[in-house]
C-alpha positions as CSV (number, residue, x, y, z in Angstrom):
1,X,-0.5,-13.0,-24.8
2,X,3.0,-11.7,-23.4
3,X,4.0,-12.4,-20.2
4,X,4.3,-8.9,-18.7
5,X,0.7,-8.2,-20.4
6,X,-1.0,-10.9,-18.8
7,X,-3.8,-10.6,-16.0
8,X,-1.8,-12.8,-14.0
9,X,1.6,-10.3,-14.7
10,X,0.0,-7.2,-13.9
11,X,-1.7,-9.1,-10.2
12,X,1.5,-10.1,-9.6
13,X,3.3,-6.5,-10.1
14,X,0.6,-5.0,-8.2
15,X,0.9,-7.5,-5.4
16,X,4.7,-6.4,-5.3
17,X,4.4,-2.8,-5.7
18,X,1.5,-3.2,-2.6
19,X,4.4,-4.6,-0.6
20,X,7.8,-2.8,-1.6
21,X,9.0,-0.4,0.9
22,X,11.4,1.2,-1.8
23,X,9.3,2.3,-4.2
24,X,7.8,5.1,-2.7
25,X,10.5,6.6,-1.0
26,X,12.3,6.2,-4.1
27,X,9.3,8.2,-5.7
28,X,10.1,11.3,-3.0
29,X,13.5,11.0,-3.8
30,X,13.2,11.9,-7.1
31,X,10.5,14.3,-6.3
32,X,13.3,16.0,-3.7
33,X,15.4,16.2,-6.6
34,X,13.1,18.4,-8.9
35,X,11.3,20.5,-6.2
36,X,15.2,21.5,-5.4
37,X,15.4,23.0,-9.0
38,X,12.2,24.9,-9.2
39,X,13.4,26.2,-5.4
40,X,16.6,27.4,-7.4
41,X,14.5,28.6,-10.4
42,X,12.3,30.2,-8.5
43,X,15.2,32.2,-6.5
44,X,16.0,34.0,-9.8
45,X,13.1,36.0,-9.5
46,X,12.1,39.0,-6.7
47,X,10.6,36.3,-4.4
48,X,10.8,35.3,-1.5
49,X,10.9,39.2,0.5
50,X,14.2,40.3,2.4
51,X,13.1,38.9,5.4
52,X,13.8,35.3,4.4
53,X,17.6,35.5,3.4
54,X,20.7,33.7,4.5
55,X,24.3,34.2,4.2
56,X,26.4,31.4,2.6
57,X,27.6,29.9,5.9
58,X,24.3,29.5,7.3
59,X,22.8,28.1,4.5
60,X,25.2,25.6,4.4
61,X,25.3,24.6,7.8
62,X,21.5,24.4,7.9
63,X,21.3,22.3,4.5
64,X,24.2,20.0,5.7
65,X,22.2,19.4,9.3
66,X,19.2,18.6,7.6
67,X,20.9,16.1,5.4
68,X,22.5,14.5,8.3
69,X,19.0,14.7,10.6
70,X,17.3,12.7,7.6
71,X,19.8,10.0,7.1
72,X,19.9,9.7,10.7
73,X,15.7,9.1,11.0
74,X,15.8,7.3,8.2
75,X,17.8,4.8,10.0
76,X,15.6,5.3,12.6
77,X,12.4,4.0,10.8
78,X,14.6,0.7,9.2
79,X,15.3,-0.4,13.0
80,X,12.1,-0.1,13.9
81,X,10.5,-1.9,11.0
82,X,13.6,-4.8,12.4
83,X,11.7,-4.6,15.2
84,X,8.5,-5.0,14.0
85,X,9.7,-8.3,12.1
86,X,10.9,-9.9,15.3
87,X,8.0,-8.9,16.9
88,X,5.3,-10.2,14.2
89,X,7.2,-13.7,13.8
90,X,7.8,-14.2,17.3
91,X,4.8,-13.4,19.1
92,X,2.5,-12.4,16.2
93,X,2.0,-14.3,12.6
94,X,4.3,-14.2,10.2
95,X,1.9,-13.9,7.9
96,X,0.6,-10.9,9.4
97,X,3.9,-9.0,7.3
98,X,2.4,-8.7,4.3
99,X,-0.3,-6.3,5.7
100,X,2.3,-4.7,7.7
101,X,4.5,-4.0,4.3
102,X,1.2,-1.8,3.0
103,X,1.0,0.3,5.2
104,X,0.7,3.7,3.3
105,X,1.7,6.4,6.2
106,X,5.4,3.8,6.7
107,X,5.5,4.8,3.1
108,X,4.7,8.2,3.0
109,X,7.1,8.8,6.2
110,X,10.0,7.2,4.3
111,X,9.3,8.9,1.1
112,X,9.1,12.2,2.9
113,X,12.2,11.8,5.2
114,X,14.4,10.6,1.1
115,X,12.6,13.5,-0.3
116,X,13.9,16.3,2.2
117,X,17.1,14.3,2.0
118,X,17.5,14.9,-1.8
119,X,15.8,18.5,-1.8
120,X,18.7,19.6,1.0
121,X,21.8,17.9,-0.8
122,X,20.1,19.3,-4.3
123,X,20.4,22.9,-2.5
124,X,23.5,22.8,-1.2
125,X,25.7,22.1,-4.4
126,X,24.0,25.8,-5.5
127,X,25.3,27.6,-2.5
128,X,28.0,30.1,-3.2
129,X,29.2,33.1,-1.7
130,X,27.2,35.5,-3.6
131,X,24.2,33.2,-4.2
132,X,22.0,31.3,-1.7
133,X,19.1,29.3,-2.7
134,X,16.8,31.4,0.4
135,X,13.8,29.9,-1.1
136,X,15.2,26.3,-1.1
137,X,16.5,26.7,2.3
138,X,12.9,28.0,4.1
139,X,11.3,25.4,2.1
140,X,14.1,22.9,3.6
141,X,13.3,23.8,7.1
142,X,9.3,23.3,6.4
143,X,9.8,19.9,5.2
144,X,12.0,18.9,8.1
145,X,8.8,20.4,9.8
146,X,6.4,18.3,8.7
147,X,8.8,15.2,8.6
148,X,8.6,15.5,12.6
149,X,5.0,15.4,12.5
150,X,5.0,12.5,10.3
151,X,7.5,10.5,12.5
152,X,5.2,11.3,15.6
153,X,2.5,10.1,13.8
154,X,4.2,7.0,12.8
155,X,5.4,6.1,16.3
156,X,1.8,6.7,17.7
157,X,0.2,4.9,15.3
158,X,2.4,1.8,15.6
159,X,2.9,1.8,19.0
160,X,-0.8,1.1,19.2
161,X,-1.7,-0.8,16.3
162,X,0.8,-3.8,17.1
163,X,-0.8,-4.6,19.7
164,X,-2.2,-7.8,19.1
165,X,-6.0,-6.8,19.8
166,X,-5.2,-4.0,17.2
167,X,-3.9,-6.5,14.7
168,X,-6.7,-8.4,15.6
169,X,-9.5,-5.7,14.5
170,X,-7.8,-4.7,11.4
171,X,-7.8,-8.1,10.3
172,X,-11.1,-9.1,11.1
173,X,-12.1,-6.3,9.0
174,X,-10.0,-6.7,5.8
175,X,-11.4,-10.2,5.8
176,X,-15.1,-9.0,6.2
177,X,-14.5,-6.6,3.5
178,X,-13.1,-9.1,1.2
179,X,-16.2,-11.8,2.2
180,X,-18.5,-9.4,1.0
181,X,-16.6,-7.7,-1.9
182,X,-16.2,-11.2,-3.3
183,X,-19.9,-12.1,-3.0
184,X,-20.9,-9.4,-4.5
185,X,-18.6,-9.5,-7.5
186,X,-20.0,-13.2,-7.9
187,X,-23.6,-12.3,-8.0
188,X,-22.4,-9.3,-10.3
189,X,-20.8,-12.1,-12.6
190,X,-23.5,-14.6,-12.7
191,X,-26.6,-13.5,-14.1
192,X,-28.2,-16.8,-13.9
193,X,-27.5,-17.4,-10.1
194,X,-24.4,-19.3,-8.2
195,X,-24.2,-22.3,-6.3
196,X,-26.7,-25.0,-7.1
197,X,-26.5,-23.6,-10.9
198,X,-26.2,-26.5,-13.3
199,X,-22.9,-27.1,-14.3
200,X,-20.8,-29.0,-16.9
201,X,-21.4,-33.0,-17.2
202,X,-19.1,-35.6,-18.7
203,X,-15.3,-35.7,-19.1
204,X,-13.5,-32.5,-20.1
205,X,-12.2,-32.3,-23.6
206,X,-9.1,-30.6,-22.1
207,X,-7.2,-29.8,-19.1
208,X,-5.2,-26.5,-18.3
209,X,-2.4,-27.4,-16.4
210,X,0.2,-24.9,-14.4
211,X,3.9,-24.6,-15.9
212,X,5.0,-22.9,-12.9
213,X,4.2,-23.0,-8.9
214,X,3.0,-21.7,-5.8
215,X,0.3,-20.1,-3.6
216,X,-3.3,-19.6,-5.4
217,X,-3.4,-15.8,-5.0
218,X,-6.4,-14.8,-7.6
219,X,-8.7,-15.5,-10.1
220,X,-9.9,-13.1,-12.8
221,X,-13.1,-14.2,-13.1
222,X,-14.4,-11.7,-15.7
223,X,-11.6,-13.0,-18.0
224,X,-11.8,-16.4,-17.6
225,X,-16.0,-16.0,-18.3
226,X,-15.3,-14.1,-21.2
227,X,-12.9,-16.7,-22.1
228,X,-15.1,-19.5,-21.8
229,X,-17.7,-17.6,-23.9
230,X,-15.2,-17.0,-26.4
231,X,-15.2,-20.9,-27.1
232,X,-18.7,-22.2,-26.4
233,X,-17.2,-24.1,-23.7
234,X,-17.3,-24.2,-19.6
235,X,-14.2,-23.6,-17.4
236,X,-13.9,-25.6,-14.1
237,X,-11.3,-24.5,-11.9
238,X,-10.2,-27.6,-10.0
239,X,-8.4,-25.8,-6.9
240,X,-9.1,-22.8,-4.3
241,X,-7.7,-19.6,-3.4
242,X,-5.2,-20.0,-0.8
243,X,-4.1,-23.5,-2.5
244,X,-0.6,-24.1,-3.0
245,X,-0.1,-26.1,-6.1
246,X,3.2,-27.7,-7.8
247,X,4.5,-27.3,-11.4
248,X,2.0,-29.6,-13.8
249,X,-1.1,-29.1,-11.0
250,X,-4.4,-29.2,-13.7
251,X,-5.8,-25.8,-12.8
252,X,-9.0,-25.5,-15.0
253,X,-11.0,-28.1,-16.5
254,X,-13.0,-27.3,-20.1
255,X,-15.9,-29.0,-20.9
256,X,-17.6,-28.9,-24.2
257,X,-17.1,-25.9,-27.1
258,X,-16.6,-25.1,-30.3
259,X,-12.8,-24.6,-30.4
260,X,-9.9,-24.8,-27.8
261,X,-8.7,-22.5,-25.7
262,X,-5.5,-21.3,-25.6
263,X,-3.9,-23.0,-22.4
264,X,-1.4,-20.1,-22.0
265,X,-4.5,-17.8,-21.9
266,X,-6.4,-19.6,-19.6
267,X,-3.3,-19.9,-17.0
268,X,-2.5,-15.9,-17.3
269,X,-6.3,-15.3,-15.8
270,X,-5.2,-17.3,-12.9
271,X,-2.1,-15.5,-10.6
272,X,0.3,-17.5,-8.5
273,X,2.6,-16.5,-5.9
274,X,4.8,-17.3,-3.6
275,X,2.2,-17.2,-0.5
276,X,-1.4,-16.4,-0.1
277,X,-2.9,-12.6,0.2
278,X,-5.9,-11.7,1.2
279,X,-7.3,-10.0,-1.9
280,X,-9.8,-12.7,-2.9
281,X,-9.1,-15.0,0.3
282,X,-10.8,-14.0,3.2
283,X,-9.7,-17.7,5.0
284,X,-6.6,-16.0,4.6
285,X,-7.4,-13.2,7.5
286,X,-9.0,-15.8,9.6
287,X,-5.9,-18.2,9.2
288,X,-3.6,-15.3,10.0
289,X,-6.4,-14.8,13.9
290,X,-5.8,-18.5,14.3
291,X,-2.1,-18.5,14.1
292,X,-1.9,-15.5,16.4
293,X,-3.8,-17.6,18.7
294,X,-2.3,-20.2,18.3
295,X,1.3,-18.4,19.7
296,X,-0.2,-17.2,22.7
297,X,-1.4,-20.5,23.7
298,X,2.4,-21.5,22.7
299,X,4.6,-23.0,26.5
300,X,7.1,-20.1,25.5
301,X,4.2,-17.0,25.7
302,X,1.4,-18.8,27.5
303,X,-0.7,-15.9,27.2
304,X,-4.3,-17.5,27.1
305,X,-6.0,-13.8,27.5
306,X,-4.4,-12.3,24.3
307,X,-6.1,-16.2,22.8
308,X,-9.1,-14.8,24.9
309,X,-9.0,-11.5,23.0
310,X,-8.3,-12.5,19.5
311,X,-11.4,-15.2,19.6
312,X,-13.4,-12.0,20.2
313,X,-12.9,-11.1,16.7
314,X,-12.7,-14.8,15.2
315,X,-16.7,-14.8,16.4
316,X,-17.5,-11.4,14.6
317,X,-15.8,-13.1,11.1
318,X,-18.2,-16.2,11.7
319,X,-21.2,-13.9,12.5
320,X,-20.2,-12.3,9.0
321,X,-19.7,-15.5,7.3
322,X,-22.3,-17.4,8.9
323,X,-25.2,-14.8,7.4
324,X,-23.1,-15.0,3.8
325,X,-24.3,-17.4,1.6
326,X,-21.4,-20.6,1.2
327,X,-22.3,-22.7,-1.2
328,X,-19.0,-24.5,-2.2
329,X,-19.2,-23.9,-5.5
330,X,-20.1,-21.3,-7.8
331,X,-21.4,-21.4,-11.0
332,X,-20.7,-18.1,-13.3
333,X,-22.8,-17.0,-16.6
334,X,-22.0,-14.7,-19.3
335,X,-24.0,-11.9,-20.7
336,X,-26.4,-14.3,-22.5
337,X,-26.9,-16.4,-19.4
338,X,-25.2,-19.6,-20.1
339,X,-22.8,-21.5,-17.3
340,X,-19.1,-20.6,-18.4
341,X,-17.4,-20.7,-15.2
342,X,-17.7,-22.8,-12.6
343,X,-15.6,-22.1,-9.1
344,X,-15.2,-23.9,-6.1
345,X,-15.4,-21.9,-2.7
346,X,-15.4,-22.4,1.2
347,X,-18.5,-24.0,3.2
348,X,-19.4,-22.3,6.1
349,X,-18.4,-26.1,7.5
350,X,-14.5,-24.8,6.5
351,X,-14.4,-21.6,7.7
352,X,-15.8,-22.7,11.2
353,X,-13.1,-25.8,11.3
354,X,-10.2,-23.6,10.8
355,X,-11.7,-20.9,13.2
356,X,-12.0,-23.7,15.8
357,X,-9.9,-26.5,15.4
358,X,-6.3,-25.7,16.6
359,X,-7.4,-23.3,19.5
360,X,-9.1,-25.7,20.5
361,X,-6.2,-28.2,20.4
362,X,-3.3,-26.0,21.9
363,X,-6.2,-24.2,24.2
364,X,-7.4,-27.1,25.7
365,X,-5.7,-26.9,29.1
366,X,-7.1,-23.7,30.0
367,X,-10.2,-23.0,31.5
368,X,-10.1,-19.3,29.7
369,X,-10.1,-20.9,26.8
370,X,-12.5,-23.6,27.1
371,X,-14.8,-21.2,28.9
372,X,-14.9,-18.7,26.0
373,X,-14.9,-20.9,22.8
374,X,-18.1,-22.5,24.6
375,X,-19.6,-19.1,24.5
376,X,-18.3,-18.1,20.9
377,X,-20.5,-21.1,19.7
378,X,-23.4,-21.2,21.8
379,X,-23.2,-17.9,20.5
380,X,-22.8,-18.8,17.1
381,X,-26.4,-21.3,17.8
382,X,-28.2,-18.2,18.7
383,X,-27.3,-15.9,15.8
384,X,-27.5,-18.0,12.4
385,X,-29.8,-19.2,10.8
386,X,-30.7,-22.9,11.5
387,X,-28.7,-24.4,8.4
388,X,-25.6,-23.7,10.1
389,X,-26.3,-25.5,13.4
390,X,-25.2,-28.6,12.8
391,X,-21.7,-27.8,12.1
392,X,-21.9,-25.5,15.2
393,X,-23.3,-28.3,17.3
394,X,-20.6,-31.0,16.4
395,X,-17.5,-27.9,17.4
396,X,-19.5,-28.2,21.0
397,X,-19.8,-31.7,21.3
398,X,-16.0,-32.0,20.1
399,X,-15.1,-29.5,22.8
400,X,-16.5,-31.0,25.6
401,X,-14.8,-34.0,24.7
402,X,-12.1,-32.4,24.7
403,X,-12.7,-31.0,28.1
404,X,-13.6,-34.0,29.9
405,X,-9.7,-35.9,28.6
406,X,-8.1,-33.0,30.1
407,X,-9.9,-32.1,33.3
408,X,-10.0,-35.1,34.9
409,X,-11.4,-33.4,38.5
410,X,-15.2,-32.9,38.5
411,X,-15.0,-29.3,40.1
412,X,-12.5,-28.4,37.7
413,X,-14.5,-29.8,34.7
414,X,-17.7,-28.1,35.7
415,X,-15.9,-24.5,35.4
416,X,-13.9,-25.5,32.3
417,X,-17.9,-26.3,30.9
418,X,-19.4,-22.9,31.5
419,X,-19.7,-20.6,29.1
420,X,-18.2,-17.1,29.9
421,X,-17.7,-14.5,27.2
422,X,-14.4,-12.8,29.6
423,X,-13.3,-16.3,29.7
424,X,-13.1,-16.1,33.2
425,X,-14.4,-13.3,35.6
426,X,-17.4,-12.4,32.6
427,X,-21.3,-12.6,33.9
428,X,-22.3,-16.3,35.5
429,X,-24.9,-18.1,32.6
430,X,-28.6,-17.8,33.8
């Protein structure tokens, strides 16, 4: 199996393509280029009528403005994507700029604004003193048109959506999406059941080991299944999404089988990267509310309301993982119902650690804070089922701990204890 045919390849390209800001308005620029000569083509014939004609000089002017006007927003957008950057990794997450870099209207404003740019310049090497492209020009001035509206659009949009509430929602919900699109897909691949399925015993006959590093980023778990079946053997993948592994890091384990598998094969179905995404990772969108968090509790912002605000939407995610099924590990069948693949996942125990954990660390000197993780979790009690209240019980009595080291006052302690969904100011518990 070639590299650049592999599973793991083609993830990897489409990971980058997600995430390239060139691409696309590269795309319109082309695009610009042949729209200009079916304008020109299309000025041969009897179209458009006598209204819409220019002379030479204001053609030219008007082409050479436009050229100019897009260069100049162009410019524009790149500063405030700059912006943006600073912005994200100073007061945001950093990891929070891979979403940011797939955004499709950034794209399509960029691609629209190189388009116009290469339609115009297109146009104006045709202009002559006897012959003006009309059609190209009108066009020109209708693209320049709706490149306004674009930009308007753009600013509105992201002048809203980084604020750190709106960050907040739209990551919530990618990760929500990708909770349930992964379970799904797993019951989809497993005929036979996952989780307490029976899985492989014994030593492995073989171990799959990584030639090159970095960041977990996906499994192809029909593959890998069909793989396994291939050989009459079982796969166990030894790490999880989101796990950064080093060069020689055993990756799967077989067990049993007729033949061997090829170990190049097995390590294209798994893709590495540089850093996590949230594809198949929905810790990913929950580590990305944390850090967020995390920076507003930070001396330097000390902003406990934006923490306040963002652990709103950390307690929807745990109301959707909390009613998902966790069982730590999956066990995958093939067509015939046989185990061929088995995968380890998050416990609901995980999820609620990382949720919890460092706000309630950095958090733990303000009453906001104490207030409202009390009320995320007693929250957390009343919602799900019964299975996950232990976990939920040990958070509480590790934040009251945490509580009574830092408020050493008794009045001061007794407010820090309440629960109040606002934080502070929200309705007094009954």
């Amino acid at each position: 199996m070639g590299v650049m045919t592999s599973w793991a390849a083609r993830f990897r390209l489409r990971q980058y393509v997600k995430a390239s800001l060139w691409i696309v308005p590269m795309l319109g620029l082309v695009l610009g280029a042949l729209l200009a000569e079916l304008a020109l083509a299309a000025d041969r014939t009897d179209w458009p009528p006598s209204g819409w004609h220019y002379s030479a000089t204001t053609a030219s002017g008007v082409l050479s403005a436009i050229v100019g006007a897009m260069v100049a927003l162009l410019g524009f957008v790149v500063t405030i994507g700059v912006l943006v950057v600073q912005q994200a990794t100073g007061t945001l997450s950093p990891r929070y700029m891979r979403l940011w870099y797939r955004d499709r209207l950034q794209k399509a404003v960029l691609a629209t604004f190189t388009g116009t740019f290469a339609f115009a310049f297109s146009l104006l090497r045709s202009i002559e003193s006897d012959s003006v492209p009309d059609l190209g020009v009108t066009l020109a001035g209708a693209a320049v048109a709706v490149s306004l509206v674009l930009l308007l659009i753009y600013l509105n949009r992201f002048t809203h959506s980084l604020r750190p509430v709106a960050i907040a929602e739209l990551v919530t919900r990618l990760g929500a999406t990708v909770l349930t699109d992964g379970a799904r897909a797993i019951r989809g691949a497993a005929p036979r059941g996952d989780g307490d399925g029976a899985g492989p015993s014994g030593d492995p006959v073989m171990r799959v080991r990584t030639v090159r590093g970095g960041a977990i980023q996906a499994f192809d778990v029909p593959g890998l299944v069909a793989e396994a079946a291939r050989h009459e053997c079982v796969f166990v993948v030894t790490r999880l999404i989101g796990d950064f592994v080093p060069p020689g890091t055993v990756l799967v384990e077989v067990h049993g089988g007729t033949s061997e598998p090829d170990p190049a094969k097995v390590s294209d179905l798994i893709a590495l990267g540089a850093e996590r995404t949230i594809e198949q990772d929905p810790a990913f969108a929950l580590r990305i509310l944390v850090d967020i968090a995390v920076r507003a509790l930070s001396p330097a912002v000390n902003d406990p309301t934006t923490a306040v605000q963002v652990l709103n939407y950390i307690e929807w995610f745990l109301h959707t993982v909390g009613t998902a099924r966790l069982p730590g590990r999956y066990v995958l069948a093939d067509g015939r119902g046989d185990a061929r693949l088995v995968v380890p996942g998050r416990t609901w125990d995980n999820y609620l650690q990382l949720a919890v954990c460092e706000i309630r660390d950095y958090g733990s000197s303000s009453v906001q804070v104490c207030r409202r993780l009390r009320a995320m979790l007693e929250g957390l009690l009343d919602a799900l089922p019964a299975q996950q209240h232990p976990s939920v019980r040990a958070q509480m009595t590790l934040l009251q701990q945490s509580v009574e080291r830092q408020f050493a006052d008794p009045a001061r302690r007794a407010i820090a204890q309440q629960p109040d969904l606002q934080g502070i100011g929200g309705q007094d518990p009954p």
